[in-house]
N, C-alpha and C positions, 0 to 999 in steps of 0.2 A: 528491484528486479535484478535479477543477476544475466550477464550472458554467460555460456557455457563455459571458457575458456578465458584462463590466464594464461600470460604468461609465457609460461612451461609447453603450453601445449597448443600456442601458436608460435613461437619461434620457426618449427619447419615449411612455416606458410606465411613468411614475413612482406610480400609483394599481394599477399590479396586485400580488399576490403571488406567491405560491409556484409557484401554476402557468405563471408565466412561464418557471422556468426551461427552456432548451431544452438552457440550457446551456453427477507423475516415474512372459516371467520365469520369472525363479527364485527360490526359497527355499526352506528348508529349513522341528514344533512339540512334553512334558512338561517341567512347571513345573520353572525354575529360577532357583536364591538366589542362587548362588556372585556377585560383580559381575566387570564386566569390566575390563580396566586400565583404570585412568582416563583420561583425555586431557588433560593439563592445554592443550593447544593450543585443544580449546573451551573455557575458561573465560570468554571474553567472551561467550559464548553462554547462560551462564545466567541464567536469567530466575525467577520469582516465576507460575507460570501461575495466573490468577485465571479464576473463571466469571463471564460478561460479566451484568449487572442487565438489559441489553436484549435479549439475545441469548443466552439459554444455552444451548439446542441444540446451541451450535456453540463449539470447544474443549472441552476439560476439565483442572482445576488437577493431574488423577493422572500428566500425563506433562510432564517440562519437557525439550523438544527443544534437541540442542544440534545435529546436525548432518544434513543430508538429501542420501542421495545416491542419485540420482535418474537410470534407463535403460532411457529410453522410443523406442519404437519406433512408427511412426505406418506405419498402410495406409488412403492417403485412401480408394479407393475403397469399401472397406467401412465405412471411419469407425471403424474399429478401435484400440483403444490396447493394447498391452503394455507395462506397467511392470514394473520391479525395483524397490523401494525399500529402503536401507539406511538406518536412522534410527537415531545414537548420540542416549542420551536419558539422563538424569537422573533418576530417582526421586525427588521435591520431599520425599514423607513415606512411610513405611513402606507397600507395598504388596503387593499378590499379585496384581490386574490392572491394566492402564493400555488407554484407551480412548482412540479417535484416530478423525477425521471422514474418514471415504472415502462420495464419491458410489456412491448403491445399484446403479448400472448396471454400475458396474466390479465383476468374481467375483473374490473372492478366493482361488488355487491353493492358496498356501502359506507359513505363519508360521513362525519360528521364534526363538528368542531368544539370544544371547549361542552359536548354531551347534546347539541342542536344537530340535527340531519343539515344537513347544507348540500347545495346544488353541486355539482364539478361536469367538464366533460375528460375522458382521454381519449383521445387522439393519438395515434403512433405511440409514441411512447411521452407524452407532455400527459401528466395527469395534472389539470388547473383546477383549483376547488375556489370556489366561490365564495368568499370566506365572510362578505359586509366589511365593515372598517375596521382596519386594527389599527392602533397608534403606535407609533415609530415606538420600538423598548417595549412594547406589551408583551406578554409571555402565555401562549395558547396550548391546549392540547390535540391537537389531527389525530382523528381514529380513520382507519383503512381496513375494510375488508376487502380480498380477493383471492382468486382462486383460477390455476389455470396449468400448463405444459410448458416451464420455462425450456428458454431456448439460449445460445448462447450468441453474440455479435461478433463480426469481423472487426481484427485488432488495425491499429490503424500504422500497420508497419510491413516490411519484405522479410523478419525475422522468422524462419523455417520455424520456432521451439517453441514460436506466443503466437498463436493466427487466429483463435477464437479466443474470447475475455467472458467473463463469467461464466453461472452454473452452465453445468457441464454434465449430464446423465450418460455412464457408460451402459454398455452391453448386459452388465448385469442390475443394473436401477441404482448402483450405485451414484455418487455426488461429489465433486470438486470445484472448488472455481479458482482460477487468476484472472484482475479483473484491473489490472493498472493501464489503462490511462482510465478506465470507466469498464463498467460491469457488473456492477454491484447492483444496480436499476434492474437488470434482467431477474431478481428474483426479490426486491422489497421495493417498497416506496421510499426513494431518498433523493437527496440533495448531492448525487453524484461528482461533486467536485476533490479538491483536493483544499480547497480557500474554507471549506467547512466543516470544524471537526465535533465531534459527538462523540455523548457514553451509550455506551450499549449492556441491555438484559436480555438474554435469546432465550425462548425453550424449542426444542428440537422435539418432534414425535415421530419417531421411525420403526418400519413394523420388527419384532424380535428377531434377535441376530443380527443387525444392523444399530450403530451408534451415533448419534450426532454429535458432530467436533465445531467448535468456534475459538473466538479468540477471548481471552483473559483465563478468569478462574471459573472450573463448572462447580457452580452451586449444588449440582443436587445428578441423582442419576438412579432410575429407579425403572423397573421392568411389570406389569401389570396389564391384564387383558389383551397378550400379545402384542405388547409393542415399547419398545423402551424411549424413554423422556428423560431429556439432558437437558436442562439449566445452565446459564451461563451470565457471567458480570465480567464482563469488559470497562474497569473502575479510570481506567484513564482517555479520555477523548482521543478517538482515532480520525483517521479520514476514510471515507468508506472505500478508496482502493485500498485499503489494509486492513480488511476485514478479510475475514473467510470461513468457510463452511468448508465442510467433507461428513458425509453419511456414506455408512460401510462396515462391514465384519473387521472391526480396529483392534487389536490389544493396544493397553495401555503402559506403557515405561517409564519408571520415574527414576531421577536424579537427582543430584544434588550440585548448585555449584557455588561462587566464593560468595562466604558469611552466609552460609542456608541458601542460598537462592534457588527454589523450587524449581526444576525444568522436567517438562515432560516428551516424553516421543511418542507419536502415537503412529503407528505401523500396521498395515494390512494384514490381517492371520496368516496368509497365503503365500507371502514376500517379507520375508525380517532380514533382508540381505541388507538392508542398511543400518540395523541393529549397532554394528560392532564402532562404523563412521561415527553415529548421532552420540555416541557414547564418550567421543571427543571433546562435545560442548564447552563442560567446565574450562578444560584448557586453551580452549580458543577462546570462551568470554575473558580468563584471566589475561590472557595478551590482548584484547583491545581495551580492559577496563585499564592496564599499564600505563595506554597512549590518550585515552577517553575520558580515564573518570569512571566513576564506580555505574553498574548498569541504573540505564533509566527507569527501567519498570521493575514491580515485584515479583515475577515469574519471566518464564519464556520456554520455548518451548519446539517443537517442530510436527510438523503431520505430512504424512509419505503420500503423493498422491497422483495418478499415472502424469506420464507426459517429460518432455525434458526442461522443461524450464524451472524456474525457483522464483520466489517471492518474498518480500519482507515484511509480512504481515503480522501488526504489532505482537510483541509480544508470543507468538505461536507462526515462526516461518515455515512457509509451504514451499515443499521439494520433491520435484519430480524423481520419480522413481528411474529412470533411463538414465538420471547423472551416475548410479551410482556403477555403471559397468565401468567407467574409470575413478576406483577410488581416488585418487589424489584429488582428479578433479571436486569429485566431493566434497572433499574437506576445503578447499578453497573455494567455491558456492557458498557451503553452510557460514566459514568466516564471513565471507561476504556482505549474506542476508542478517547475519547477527552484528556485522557493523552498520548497518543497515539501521538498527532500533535507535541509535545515535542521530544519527546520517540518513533520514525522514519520515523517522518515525514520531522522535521527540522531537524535533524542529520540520517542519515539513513546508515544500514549496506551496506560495499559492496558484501558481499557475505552471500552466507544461511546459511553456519556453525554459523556463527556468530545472527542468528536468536535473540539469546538472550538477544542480545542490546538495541531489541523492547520487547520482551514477560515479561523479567524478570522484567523490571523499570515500566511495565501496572501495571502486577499483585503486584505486591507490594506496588503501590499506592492505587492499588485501595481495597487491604488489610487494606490500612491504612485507608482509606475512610468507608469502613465496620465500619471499629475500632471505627470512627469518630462519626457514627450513633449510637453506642452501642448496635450494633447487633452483636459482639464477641468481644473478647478481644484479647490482643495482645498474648498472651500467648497460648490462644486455638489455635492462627495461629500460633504461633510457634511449639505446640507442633505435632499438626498435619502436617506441612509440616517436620518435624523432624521423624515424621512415616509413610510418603507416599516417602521419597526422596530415602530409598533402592529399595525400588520396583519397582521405577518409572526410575532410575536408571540401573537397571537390565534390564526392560522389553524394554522401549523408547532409553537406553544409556545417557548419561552425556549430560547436558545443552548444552554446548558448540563444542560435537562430539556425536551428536543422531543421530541412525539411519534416513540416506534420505528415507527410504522409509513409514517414520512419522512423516513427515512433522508438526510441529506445535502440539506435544500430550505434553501431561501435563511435563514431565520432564522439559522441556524449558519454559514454567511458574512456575512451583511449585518450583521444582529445584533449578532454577534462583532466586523464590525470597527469599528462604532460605537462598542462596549465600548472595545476599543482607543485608539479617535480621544480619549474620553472619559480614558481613563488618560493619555493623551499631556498633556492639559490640566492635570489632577491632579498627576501629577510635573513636569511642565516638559517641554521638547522633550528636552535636552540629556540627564538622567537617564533622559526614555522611550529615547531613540536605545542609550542604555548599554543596559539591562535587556533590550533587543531584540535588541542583536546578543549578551547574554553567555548570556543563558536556556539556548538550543541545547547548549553546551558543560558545562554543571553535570551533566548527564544525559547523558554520549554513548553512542553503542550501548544505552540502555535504555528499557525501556517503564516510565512514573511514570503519575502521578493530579494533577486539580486540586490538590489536598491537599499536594502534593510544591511545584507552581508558586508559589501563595498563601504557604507559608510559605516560601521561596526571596526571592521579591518582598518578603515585609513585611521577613527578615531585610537584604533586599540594598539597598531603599529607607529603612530605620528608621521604618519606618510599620505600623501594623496595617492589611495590605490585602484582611485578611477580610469585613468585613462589603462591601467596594466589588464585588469580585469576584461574593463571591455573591449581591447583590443583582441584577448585569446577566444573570448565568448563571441564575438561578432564577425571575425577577420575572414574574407575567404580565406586566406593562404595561412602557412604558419608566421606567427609573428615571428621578428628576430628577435626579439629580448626575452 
């Protein structure tokens, strides 16, 4: 997630804080043991599902999703969803129910397990299914039907540009969602954490003149009996805050960026003011693959979608249409979210505390990127994130232990990339430049912990970089070193 402003365009507001920022029917349910064939094709999809210290509501470590596939059908006028959901899933430890976050709006028809009806109840939004015994390492398949008026949830932060997370129905039936810390539950059945990542296959049914947008590659897209159908394969395990959707009158733009890399824009018929920005991509992924390493996925991509925030949703980032009345800002968002796919998309937190595994390595690049353009100097950035990091400190709490109930405010960007600025000094530029582009690759496709980074960095610099770390991540005040 990006906040609205580098930079450039908080220097004339160097004494505020935080509140500055602006910024998948049918199925078939009695318990059963027996498992299903394995898959060895998901095994990059297994994950370690942990319960989040800020957020446990939302996930739970009884189910580790390995595959979701997902055939949703959309009737704007009534605001109606019909899902299918087919979810191959892992048993982490020895169970007999597994528990999964669907929004309380969407009824659920009918469960069933491994082709057996099976019992469940939901509750608010806990949908438990009743599964009989599964053996720790068994591999099952959960079918889901439901059908209902998704709704969106209050974000767990004071941020003016993020304040509902998931789908999102406007005025005209159209569809968007941002859905980071959690949101993704208010329109499928899933394991809403960030500690469980998953492939995804969508098909999209939306009535004609309207498109369905997801993440990775659309398989297929075909128009018949008034209403068109989009396919999609998302080949690399995500976490399901970096999934997304958008249904709407789209055209479609394509690109090209270094060694072929396919990228597409996809933009509202109505509004192609962002046209000329999205068109920049190539030359922003080649300045972060410079620093990075070559991109992590096969595509990537962007979808324009109302509202002022942005997202870094793997592979296809979502961006609010209101950044683009300050271009520059724009291009500094899109950098952003496209260092983003580095920095949590291929390595991602498993828990929220740890937020700043993603926020801090954005903003700092995309500080450096500023730099780049010769629109600040490195200095102004330092000196300013050097007199915003008590207050921001005070008011949000420490990078690494901010208050949950602000979710994503400036401390955990600005903070964090002080930290950073701060380690750069510590090791030297030359070994910071190393540890920054190798970090991403130690952990690809996985969701880790501080714990994981800290001892990676002390092995990989020959230094104990415990106490440095946790000092900036936990300190109220700013550290001195």
């Amino acid at each position: 997630m990006s906040i609205r402003r580098g930079i450039t365009a908080v220097r004339a507001t160097a004494t505020t804080t935080a509140a500055a920022v602006v910024a998948v029917g049918l199925v078939l349910g009695a318990a059963v043991s027996a498992p299903a064939v394995a898959a060895p094709a998901d095994d990059p999809a297994v994950s370690t599902p942990a319960e989040d210290p800020y957020y446990p509501a939302k996930g739970d470590p009884s189910v580790d999703a390995l595959h979701y596939g997902l055939r949703l059908h959309w009737a704007p006028r009534q605001r109606v969803l019909t899902g299918r959901a087919e979810i191959r899933f892992r048993a982490p430890v020895d169970e007999s129910r597994i528990q999964l976050d669907l929004g309380k709006q969407l009824v659920v028809r009918r469960v069933s397990v491994d082709g057996a009806r099976t019992p469940f109840t939901h509750r608010g939004k806990d949908l438990v299914v009743e599964t009989g015994p599964l053996a720790a390492g068994s591999r099952h398949t959960l079918l889901v039907a439901y059908r209902g008026v998704p709704k969106p949830v209050a974000a767990p932060t004071t941020r003016s540009d993020v304040h509902r997370l998931g789908w999102t129905t406007t005025a005209r039936g159209e569809v968007w969602t941002m859905q980071e810390p959690f949101g993704a539950f208010t329109w499928y059945p899933v394991n809403d954490h960030p500690s469980d990542k998953a492939f995804y296959d969508v098909r999209i049914s939306a009535p004609r003149g309207m498109v369905g947008i997801f993440n990775g590659r659309m398989a297929g897209r075909r128009t018949a009996d008034g209403r068109t159908v989009t396919r999609w394969n998302l080949d690399s395990p995500a976490a399901s805050y970096l999934t997304t959707i958008a249904i709407g009158d789209y055209v479609r733009y394509r690109d090209r960026g270094p060694r072929g890399l396919p990228i597409t824009y996809w933009l509202p018929r109505r509004d192609q003011r962002a046209l000329p920005e999205l068109r920049r991509s190539p030359r922003l992924i080649r300045w972060l693959e410079a620093r990075l390493g070559p991109f992590p996925f096969d595509r990537v991509g962007a979808v324009m979608v109302p509202g002022w925030g942005a997202m870094e949703t793997q592979t296809l980032v979502t961006m609010g249409s209101r950044i683009i009345a300050d271009r520059r800002d724009f291009r500094a968002v899109l950098l952003h979210e496209y260092a983003h796919q580095w920095y949590g998309d291929l390595v991602t937190p498993d828990n929220w505390p740890d937020l700043w595994m993603n926020e801090a390595f954005a903003m700092y690049l995309q500080f450096r990127w500023e730099v780049s353009r010769g629109w600040v100097t490195m200095e102004e950035v330092r000196d300013l994130l050097t007199d915003l990091d008590p207050s921001l400190r005070k008011e949000d709490g420490p990078p690494g232990a901010y208050d949950r109930t602000k979710f994503a405010e400036l401390c955990v960007y600005y903070c964090g990339a002080l930290m950073l600025d701060r380690l750069n000094t510590v090791l030297g530029p030359d070994l910071f430049d190393q540890v920054l582009r190798e970090w991403p690759q130690q952990f690809p496709l996985q969701s880790v912990g501080r714990n994981d980074y800290i001892a990676w960095l002390s092995a990989r610099t020959g230094r104990d970089m415990g106490p440095f770390m946790t000092e900036w991540l936990t300190s109220p005040t700013t550290p001195a070193t």
